[in-house]
HTML snippet that shows the backbone in 3Dmol.js (N, CA, C, O; Angstrom):
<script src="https://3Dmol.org/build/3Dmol-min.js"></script>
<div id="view" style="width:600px;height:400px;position:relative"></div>
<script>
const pdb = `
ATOM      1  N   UNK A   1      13.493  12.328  -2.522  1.00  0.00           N
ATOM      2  CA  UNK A   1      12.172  11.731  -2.381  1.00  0.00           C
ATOM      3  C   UNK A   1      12.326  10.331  -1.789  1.00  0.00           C
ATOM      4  O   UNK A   1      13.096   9.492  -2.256  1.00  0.00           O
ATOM      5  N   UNK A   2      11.384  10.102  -0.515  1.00  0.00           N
ATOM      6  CA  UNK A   2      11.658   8.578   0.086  1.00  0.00           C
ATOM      7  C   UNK A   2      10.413   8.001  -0.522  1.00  0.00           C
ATOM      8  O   UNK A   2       9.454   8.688  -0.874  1.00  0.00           O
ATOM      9  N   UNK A   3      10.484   6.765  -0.618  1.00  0.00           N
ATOM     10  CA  UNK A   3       9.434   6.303  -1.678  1.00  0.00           C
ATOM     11  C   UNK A   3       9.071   4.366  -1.038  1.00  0.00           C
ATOM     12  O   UNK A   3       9.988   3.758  -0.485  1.00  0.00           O
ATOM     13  N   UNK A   4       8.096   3.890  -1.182  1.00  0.00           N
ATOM     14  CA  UNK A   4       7.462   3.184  -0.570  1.00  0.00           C
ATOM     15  C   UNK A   4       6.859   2.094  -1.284  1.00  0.00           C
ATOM     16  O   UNK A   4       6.472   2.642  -2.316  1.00  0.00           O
ATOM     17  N   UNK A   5       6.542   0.866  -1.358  1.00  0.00           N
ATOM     18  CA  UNK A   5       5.431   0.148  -2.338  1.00  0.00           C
ATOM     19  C   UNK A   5       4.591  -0.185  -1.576  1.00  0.00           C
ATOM     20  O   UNK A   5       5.109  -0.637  -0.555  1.00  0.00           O
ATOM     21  N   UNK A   6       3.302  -0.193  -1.545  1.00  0.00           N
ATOM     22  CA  UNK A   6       2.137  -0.583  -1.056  1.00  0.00           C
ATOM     23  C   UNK A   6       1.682  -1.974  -1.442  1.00  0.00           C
ATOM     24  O   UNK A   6       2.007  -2.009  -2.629  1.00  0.00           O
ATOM     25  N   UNK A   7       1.268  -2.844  -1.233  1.00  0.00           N
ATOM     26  CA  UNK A   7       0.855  -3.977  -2.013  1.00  0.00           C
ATOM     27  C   UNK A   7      -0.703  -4.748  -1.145  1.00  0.00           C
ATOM     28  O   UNK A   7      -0.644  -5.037   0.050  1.00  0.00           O
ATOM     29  N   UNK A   8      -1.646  -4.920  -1.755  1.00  0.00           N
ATOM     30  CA  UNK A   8      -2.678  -5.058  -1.391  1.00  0.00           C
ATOM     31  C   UNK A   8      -3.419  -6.684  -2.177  1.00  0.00           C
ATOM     32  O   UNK A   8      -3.913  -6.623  -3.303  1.00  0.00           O
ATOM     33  N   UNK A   9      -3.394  -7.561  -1.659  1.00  0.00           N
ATOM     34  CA  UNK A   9      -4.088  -8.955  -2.187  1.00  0.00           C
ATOM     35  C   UNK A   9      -5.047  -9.667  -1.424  1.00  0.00           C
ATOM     36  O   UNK A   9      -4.851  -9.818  -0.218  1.00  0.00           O
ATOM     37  N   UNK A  10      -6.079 -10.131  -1.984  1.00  0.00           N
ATOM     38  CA  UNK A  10      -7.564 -10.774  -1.404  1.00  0.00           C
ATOM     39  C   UNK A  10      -8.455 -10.696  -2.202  1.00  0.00           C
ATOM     40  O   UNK A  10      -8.478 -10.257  -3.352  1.00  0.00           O
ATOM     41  N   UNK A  11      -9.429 -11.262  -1.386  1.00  0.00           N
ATOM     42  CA  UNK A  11     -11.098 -11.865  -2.447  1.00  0.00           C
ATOM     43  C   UNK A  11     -11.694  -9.871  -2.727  1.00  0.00           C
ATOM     44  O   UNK A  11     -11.886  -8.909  -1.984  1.00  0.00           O
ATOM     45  N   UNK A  12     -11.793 -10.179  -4.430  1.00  0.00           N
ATOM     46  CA  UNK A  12     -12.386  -8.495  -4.524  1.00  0.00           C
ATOM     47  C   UNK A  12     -13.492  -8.354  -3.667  1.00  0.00           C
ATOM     48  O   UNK A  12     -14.226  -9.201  -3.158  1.00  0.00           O
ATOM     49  N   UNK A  13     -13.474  -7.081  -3.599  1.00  0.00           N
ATOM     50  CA  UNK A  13     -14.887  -6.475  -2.733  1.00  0.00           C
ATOM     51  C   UNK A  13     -15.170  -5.192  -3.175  1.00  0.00           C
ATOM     52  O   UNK A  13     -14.682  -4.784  -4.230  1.00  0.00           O
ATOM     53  N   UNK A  14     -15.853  -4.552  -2.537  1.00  0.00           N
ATOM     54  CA  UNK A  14     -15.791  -2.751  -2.454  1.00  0.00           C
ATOM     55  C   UNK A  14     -15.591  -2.382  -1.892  1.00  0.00           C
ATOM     56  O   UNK A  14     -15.992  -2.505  -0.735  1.00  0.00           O
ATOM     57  N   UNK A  15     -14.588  -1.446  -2.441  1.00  0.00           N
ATOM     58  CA  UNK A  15     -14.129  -0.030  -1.567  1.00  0.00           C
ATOM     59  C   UNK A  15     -12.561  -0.327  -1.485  1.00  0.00           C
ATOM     60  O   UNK A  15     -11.945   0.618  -0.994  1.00  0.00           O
ATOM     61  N   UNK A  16     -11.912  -1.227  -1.787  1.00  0.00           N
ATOM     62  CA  UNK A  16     -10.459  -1.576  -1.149  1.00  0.00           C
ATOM     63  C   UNK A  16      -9.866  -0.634  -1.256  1.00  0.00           C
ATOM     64  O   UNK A  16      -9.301  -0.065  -0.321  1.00  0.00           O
ATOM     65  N   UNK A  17      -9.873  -0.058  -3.109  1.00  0.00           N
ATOM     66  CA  UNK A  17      -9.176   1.043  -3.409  1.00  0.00           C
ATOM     67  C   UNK A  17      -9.531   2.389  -2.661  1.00  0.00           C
ATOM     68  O   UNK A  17      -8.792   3.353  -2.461  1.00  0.00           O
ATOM     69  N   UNK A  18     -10.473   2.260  -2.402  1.00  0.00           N
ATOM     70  CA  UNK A  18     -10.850   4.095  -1.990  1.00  0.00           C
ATOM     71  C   UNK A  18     -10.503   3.741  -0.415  1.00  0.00           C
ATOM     72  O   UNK A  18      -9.959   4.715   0.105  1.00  0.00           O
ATOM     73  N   UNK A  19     -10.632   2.829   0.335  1.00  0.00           N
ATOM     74  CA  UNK A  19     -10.031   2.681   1.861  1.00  0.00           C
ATOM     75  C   UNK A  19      -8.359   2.590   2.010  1.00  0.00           C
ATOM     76  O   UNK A  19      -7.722   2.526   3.062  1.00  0.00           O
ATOM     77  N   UNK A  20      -8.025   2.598   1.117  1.00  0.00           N
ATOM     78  CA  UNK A  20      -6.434   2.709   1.272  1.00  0.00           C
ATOM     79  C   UNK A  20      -5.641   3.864   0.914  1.00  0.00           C
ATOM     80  O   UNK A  20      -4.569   4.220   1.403  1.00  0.00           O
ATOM     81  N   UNK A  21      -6.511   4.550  -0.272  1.00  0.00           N
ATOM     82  CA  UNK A  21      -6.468   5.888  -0.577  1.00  0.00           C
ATOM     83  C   UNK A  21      -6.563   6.632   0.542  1.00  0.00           C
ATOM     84  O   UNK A  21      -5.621   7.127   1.160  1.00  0.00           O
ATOM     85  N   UNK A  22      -7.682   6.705   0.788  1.00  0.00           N
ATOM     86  CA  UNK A  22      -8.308   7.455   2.248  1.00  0.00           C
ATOM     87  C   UNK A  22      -7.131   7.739   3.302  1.00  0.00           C
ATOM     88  O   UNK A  22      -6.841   8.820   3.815  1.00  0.00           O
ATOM     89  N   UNK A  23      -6.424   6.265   3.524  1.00  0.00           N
ATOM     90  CA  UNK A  23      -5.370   6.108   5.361  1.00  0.00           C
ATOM     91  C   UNK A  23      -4.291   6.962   4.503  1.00  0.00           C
ATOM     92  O   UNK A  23      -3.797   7.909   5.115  1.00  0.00           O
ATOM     93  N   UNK A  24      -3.855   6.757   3.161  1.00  0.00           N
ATOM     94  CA  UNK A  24      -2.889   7.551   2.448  1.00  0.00           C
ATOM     95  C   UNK A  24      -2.606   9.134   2.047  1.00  0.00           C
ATOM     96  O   UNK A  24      -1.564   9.749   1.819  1.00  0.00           O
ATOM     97  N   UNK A  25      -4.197   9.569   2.068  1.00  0.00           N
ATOM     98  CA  UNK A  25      -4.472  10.983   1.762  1.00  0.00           C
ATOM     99  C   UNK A  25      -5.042  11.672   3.288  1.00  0.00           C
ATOM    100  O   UNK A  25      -5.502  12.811   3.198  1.00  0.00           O
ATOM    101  N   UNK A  26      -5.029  11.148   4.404  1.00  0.00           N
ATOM    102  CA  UNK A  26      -4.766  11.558   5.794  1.00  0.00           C
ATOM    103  C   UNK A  26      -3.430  11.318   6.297  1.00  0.00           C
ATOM    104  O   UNK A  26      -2.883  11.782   7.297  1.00  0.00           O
ATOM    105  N   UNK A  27      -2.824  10.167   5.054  1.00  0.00           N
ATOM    106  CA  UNK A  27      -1.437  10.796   6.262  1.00  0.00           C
ATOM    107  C   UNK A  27      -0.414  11.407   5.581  1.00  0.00           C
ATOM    108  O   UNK A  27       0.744  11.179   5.931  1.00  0.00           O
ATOM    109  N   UNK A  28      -0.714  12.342   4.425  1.00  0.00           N
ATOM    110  CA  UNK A  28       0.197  13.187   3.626  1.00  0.00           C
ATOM    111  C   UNK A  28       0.922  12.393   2.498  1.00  0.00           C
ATOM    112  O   UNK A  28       1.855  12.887   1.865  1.00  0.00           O
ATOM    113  N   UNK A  29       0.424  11.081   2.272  1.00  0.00           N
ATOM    114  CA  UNK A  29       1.171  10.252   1.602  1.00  0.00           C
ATOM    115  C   UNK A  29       0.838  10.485   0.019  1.00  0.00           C
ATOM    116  O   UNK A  29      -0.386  10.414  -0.095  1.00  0.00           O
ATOM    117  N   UNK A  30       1.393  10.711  -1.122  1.00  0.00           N
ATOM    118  CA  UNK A  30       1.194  10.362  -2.220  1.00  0.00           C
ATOM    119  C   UNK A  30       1.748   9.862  -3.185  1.00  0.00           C
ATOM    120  O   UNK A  30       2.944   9.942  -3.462  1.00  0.00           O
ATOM    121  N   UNK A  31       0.689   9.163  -3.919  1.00  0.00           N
ATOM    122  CA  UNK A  31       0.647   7.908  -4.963  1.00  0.00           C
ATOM    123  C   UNK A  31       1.331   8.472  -6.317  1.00  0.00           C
ATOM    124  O   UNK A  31       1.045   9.567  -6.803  1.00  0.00           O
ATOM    125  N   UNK A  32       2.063   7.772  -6.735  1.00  0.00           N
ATOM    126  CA  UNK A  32       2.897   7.959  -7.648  1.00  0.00           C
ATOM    127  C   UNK A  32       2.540   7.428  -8.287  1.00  0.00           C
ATOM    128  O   UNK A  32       2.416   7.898  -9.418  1.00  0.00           O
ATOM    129  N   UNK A  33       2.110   6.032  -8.003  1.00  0.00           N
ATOM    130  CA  UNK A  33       1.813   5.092  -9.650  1.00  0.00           C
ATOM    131  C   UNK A  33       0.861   4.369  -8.801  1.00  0.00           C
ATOM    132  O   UNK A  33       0.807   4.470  -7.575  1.00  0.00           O
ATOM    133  N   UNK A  34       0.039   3.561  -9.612  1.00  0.00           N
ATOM    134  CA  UNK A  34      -0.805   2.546  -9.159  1.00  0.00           C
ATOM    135  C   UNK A  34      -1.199   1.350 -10.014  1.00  0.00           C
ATOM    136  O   UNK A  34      -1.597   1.665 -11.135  1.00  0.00           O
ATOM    137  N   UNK A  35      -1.182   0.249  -9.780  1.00  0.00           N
ATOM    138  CA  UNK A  35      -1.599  -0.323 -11.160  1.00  0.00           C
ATOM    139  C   UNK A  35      -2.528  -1.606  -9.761  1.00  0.00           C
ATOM    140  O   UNK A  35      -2.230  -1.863  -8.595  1.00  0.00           O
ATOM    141  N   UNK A  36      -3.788  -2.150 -10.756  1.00  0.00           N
ATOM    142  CA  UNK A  36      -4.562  -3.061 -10.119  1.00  0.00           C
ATOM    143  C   UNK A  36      -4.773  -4.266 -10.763  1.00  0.00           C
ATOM    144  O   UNK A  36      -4.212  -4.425 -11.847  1.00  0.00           O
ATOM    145  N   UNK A  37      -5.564  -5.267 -10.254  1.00  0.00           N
ATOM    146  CA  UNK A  37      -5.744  -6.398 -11.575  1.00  0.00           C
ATOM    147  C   UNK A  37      -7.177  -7.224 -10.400  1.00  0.00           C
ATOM    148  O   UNK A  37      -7.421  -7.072  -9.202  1.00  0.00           O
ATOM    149  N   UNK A  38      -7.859  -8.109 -11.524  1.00  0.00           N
ATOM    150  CA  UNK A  38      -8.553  -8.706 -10.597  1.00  0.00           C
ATOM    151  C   UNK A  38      -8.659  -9.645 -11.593  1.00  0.00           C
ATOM    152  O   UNK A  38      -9.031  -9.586 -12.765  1.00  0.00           O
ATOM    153  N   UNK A  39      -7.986 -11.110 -10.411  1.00  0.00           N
ATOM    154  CA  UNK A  39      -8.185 -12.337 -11.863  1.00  0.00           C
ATOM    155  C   UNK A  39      -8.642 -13.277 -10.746  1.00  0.00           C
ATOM    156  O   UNK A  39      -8.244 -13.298  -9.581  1.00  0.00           O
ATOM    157  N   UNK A  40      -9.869 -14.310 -11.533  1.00  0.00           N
ATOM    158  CA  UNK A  40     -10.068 -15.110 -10.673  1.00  0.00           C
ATOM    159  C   UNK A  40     -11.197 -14.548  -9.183  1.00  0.00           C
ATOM    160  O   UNK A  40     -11.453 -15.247  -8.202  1.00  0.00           O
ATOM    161  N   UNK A  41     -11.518 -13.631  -9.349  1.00  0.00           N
ATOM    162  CA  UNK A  41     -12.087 -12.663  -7.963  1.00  0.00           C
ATOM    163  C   UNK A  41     -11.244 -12.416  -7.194  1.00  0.00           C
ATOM    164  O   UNK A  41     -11.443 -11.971  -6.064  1.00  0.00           O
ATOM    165  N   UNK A  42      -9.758 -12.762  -7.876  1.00  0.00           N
ATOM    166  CA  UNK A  42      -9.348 -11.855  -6.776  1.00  0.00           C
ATOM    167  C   UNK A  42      -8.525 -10.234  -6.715  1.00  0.00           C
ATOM    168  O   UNK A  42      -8.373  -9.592  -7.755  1.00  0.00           O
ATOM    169  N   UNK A  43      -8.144  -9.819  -5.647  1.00  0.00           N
ATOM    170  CA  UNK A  43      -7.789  -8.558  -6.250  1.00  0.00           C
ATOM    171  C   UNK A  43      -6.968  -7.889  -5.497  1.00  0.00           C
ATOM    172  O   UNK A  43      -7.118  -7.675  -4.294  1.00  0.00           O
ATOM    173  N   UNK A  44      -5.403  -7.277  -6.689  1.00  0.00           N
ATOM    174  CA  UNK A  44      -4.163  -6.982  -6.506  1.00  0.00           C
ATOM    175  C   UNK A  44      -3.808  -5.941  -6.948  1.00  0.00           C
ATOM    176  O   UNK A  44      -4.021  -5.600  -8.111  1.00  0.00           O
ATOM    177  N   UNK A  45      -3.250  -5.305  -6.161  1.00  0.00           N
ATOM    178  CA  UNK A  45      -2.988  -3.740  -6.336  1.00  0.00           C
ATOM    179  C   UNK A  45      -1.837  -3.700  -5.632  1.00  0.00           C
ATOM    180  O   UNK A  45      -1.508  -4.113  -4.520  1.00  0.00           O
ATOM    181  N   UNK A  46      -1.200  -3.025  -6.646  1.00  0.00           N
ATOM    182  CA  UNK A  46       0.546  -2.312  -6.220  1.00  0.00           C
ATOM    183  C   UNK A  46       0.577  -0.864  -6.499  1.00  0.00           C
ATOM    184  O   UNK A  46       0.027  -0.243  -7.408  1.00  0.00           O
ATOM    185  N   UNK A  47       1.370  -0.428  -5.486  1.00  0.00           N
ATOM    186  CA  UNK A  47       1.003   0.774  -5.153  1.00  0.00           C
ATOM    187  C   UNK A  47       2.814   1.595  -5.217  1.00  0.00           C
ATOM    188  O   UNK A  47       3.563   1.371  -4.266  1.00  0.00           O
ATOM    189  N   UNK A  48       3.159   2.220  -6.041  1.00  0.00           N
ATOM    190  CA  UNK A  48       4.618   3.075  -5.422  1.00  0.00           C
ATOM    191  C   UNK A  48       3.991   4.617  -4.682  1.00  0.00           C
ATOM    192  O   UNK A  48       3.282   5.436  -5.268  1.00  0.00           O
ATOM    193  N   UNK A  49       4.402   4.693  -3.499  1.00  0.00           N
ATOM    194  CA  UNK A  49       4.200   6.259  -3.083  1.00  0.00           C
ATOM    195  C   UNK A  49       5.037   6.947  -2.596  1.00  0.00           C
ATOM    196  O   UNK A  49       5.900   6.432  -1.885  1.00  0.00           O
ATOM    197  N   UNK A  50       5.013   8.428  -2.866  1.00  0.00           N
ATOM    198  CA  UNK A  50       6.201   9.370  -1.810  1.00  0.00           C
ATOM    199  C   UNK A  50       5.581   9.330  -0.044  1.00  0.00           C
ATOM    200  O   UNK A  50       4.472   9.477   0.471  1.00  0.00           O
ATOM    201  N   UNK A  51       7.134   9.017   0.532  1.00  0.00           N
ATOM    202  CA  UNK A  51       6.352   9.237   2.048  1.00  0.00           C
ATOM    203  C   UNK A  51       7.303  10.121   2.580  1.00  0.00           C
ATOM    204  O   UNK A  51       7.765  10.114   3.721  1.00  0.00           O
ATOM    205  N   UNK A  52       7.661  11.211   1.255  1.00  0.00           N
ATOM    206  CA  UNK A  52       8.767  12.508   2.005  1.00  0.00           C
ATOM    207  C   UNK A  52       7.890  13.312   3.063  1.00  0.00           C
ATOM    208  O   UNK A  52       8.440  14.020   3.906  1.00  0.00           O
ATOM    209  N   UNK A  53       6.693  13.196   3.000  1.00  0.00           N
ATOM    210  CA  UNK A  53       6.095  14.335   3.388  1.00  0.00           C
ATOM    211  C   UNK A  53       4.875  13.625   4.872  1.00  0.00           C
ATOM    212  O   UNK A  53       4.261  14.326   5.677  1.00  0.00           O
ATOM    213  N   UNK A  54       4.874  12.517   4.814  1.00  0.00           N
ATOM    214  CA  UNK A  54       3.965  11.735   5.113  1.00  0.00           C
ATOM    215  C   UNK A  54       3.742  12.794   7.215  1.00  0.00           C
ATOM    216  O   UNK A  54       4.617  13.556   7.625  1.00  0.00           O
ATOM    217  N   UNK A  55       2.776  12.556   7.826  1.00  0.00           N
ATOM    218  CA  UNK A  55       2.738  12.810   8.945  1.00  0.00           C
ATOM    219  C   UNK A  55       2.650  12.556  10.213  1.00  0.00           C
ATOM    220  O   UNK A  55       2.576  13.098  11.316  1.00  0.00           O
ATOM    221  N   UNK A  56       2.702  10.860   9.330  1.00  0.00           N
ATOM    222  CA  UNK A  56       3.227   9.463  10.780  1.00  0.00           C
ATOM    223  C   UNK A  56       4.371   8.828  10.447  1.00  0.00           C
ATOM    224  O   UNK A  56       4.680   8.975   9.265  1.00  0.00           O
ATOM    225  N   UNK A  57       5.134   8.141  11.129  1.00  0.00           N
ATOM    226  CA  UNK A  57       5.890   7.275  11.040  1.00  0.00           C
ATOM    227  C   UNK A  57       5.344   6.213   9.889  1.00  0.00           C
ATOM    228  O   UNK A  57       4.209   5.814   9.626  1.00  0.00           O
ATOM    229  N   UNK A  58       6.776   5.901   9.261  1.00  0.00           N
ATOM    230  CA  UNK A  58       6.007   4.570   8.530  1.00  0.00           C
ATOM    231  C   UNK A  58       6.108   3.737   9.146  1.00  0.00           C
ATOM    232  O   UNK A  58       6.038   2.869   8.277  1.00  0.00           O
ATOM    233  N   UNK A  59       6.263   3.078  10.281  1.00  0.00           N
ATOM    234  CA  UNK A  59       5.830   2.121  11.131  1.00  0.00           C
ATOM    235  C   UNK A  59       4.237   2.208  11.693  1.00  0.00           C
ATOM    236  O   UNK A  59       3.502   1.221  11.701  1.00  0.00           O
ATOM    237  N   UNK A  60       3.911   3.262  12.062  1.00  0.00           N
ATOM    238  CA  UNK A  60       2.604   3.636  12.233  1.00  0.00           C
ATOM    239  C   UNK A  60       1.870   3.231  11.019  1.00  0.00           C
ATOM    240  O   UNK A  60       1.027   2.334  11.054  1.00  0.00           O
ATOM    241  N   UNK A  61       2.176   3.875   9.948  1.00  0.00           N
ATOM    242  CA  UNK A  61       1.217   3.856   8.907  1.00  0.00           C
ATOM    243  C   UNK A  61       1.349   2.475   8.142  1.00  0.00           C
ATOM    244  O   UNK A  61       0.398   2.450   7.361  1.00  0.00           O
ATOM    245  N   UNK A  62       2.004   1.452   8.025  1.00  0.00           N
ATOM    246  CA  UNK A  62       2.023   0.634   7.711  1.00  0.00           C
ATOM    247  C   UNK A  62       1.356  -0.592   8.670  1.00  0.00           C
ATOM    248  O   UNK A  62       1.205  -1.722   8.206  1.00  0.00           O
ATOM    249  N   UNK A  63       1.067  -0.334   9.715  1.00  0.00           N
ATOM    250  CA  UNK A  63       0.392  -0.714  10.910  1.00  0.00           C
ATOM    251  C   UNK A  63      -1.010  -0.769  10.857  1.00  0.00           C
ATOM    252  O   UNK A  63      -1.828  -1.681  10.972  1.00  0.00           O
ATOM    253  N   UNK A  64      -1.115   1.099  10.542  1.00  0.00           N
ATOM    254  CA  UNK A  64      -2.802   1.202  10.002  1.00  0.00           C
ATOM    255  C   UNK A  64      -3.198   0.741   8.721  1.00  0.00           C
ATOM    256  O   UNK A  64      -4.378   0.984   8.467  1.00  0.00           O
ATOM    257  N   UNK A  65      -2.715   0.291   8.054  1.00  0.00           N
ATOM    258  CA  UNK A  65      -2.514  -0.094   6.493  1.00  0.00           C
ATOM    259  C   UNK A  65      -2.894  -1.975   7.129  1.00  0.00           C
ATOM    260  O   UNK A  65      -3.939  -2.618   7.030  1.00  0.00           O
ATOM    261  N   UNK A  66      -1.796  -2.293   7.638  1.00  0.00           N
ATOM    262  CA  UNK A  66      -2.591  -4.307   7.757  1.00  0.00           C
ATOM    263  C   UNK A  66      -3.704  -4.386   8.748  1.00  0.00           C
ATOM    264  O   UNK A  66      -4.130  -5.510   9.010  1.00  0.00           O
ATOM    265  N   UNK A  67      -4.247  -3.319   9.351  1.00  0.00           N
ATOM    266  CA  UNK A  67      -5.073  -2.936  10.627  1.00  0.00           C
ATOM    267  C   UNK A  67      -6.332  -3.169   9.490  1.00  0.00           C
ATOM    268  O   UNK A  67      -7.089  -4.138   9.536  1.00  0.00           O
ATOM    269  N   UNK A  68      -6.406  -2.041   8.420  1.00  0.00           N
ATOM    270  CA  UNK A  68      -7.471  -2.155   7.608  1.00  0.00           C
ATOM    271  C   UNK A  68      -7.817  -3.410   7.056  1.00  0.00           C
ATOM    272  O   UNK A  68      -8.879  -4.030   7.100  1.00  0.00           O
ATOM    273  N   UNK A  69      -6.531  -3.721   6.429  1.00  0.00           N
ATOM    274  CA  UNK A  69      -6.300  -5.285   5.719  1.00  0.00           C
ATOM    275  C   UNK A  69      -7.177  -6.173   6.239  1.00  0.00           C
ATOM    276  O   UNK A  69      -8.278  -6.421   5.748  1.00  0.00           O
ATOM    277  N   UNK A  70      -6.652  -6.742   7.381  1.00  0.00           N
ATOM    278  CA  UNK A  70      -7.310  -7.598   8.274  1.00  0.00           C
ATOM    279  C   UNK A  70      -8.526  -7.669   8.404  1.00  0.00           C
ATOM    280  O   UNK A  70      -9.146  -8.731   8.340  1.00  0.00           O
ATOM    281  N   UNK A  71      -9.187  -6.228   8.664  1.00  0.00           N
ATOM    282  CA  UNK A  71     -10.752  -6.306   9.087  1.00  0.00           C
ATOM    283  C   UNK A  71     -11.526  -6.355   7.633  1.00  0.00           C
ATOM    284  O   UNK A  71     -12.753  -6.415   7.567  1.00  0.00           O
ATOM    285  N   UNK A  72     -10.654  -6.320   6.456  1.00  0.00           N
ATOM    286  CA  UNK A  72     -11.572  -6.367   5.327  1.00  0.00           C
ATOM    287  C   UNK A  72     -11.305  -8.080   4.752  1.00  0.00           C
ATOM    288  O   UNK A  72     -12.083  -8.693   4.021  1.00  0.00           O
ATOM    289  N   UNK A  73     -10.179  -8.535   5.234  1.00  0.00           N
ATOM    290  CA  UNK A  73      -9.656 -10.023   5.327  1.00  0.00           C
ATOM    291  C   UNK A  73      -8.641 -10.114   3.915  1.00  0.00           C
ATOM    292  O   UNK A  73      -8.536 -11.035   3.105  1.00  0.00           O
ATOM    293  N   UNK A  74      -8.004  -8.893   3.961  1.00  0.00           N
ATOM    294  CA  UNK A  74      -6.889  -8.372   2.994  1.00  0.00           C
ATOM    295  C   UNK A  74      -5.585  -8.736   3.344  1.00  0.00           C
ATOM    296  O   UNK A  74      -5.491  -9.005   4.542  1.00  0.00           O
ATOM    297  N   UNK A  75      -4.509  -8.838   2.682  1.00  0.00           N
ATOM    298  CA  UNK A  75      -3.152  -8.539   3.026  1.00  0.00           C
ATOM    299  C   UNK A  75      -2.706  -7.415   2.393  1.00  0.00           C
ATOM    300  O   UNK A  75      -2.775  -7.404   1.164  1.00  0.00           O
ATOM    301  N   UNK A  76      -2.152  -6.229   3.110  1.00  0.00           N
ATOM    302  CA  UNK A  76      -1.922  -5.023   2.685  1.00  0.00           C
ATOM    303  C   UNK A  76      -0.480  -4.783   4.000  1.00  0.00           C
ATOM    304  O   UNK A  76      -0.376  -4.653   5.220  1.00  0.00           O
ATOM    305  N   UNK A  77       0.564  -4.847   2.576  1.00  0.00           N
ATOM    306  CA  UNK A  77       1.884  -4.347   3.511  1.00  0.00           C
ATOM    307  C   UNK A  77       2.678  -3.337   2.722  1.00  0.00           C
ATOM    308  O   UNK A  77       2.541  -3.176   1.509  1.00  0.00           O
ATOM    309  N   UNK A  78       3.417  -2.748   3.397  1.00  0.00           N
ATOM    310  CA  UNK A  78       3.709  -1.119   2.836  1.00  0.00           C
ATOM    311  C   UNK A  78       5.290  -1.384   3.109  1.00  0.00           C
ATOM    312  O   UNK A  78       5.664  -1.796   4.207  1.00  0.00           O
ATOM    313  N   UNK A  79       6.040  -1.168   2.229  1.00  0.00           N
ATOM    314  CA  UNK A  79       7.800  -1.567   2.241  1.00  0.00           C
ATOM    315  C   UNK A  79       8.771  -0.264   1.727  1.00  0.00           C
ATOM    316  O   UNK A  79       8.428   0.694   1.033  1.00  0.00           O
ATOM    317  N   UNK A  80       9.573  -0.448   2.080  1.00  0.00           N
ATOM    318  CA  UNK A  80      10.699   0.991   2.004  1.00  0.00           C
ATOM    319  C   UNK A  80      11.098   0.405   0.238  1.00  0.00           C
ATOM    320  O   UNK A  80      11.567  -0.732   0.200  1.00  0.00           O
ATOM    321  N   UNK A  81      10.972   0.933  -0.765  1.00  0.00           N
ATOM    322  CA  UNK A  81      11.765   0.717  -1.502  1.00  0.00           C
ATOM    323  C   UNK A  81      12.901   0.222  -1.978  1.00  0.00           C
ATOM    324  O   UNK A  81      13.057  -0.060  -3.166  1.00  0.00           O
ATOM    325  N   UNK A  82      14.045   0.037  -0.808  1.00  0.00           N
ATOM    326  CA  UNK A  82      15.357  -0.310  -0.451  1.00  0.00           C
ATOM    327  C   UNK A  82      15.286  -1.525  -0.640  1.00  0.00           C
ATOM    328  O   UNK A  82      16.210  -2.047  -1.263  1.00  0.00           O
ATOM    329  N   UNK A  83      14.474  -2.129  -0.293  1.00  0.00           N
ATOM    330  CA  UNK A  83      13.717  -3.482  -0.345  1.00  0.00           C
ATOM    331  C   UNK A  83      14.025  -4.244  -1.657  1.00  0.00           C
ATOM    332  O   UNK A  83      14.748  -5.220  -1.852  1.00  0.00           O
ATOM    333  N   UNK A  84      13.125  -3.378  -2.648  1.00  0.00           N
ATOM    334  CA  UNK A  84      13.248  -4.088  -3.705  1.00  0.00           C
ATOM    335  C   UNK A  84      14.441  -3.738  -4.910  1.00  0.00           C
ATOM    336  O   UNK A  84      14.661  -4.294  -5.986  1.00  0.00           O
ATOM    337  N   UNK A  85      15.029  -2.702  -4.317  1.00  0.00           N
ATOM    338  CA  UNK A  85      15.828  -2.148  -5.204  1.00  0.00           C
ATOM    339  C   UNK A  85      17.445  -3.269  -4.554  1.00  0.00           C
ATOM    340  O   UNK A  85      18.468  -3.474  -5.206  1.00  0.00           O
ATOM    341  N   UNK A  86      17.205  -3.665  -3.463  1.00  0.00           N
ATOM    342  CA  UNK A  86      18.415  -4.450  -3.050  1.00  0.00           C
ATOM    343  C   UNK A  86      18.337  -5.687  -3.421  1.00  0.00           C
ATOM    344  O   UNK A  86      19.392  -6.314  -3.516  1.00  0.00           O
ATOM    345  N   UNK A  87      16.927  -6.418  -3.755  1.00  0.00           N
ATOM    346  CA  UNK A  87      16.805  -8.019  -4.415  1.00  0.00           C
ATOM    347  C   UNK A  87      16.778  -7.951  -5.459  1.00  0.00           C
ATOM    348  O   UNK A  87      16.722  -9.105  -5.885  1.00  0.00           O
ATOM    349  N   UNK A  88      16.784  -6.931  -6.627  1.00  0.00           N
ATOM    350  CA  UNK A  88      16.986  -6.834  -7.747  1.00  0.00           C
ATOM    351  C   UNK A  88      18.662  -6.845  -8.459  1.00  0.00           C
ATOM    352  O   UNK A  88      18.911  -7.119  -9.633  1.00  0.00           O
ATOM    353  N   UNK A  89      19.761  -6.438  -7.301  1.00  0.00           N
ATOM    354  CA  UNK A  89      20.972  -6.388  -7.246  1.00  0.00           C
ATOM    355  C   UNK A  89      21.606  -7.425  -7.143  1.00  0.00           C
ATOM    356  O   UNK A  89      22.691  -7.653  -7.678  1.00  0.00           O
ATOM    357  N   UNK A  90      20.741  -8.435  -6.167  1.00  0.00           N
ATOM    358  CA  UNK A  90      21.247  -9.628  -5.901  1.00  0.00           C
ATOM    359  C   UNK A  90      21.753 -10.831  -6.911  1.00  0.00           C
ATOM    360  O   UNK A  90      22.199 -11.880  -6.446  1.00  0.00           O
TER     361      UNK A  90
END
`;
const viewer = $3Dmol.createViewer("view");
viewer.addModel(pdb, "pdb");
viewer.setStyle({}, {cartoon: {color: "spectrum"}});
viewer.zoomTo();
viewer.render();
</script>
C-alpha cells in the first residue's frame, strides 16, 4: 500500500471537506484516516490516504489539490509518506 498525507489549513468556510473529498473520490484515492480541528476560525485537516490505486499521477493530483486550495484561499499539499516517516528517524 503507497500511502500519502493530505494537509489542508485556512480561514474556515464551507465545503473544504466535501471539495477535497470530491478531487479524492474521482481520482481513486482513499482516505484512511482523517482528523480536523477548527480553532480560532481557522481550519485544519490532516488527511492519511492510499494512492495504490489512484488514476493520476501524484504530481497531477497534488497539483489539482493546491489548484483548489488557492481558489478557496487554502493551503492544501499532498506528500508521499516517506516524508514523514524519514524526519521522524532523524
Amino acid at each position: 500500500m503507497k500511502k500519502a498525507v493530505v494537509t489542508v489549513l485556512g480561514l474556515d468556510q464551507v465545503g473544504i471537506t466535501a471539495k477535497v473529498c470530491t478531487i479524492l473520490a474521482e481520482t481513486n484515492i482513499n482516505i484512511l484516516d482523517i482528523s480536523q480541528t477548527i480553532v480560532g476560525g481557522y481550519f485544519n485537516m490532516v488527511m492519511v490516504v492510499d494512492i495504490t490505486e489512484a488514476k493520476e499521477s501524484f504530481d497531477a493530483t497534488a497539483e489539482k489539490l493546491k489548484t483548489v486550495g488557492e481558489a478557496m484561499g487554502l493551503k492544501i499539499k499532498m506528500q508521499h509518506t516517506a516524508i514523514f516517516d524519514a524526519m521522524h528517524r532523524i
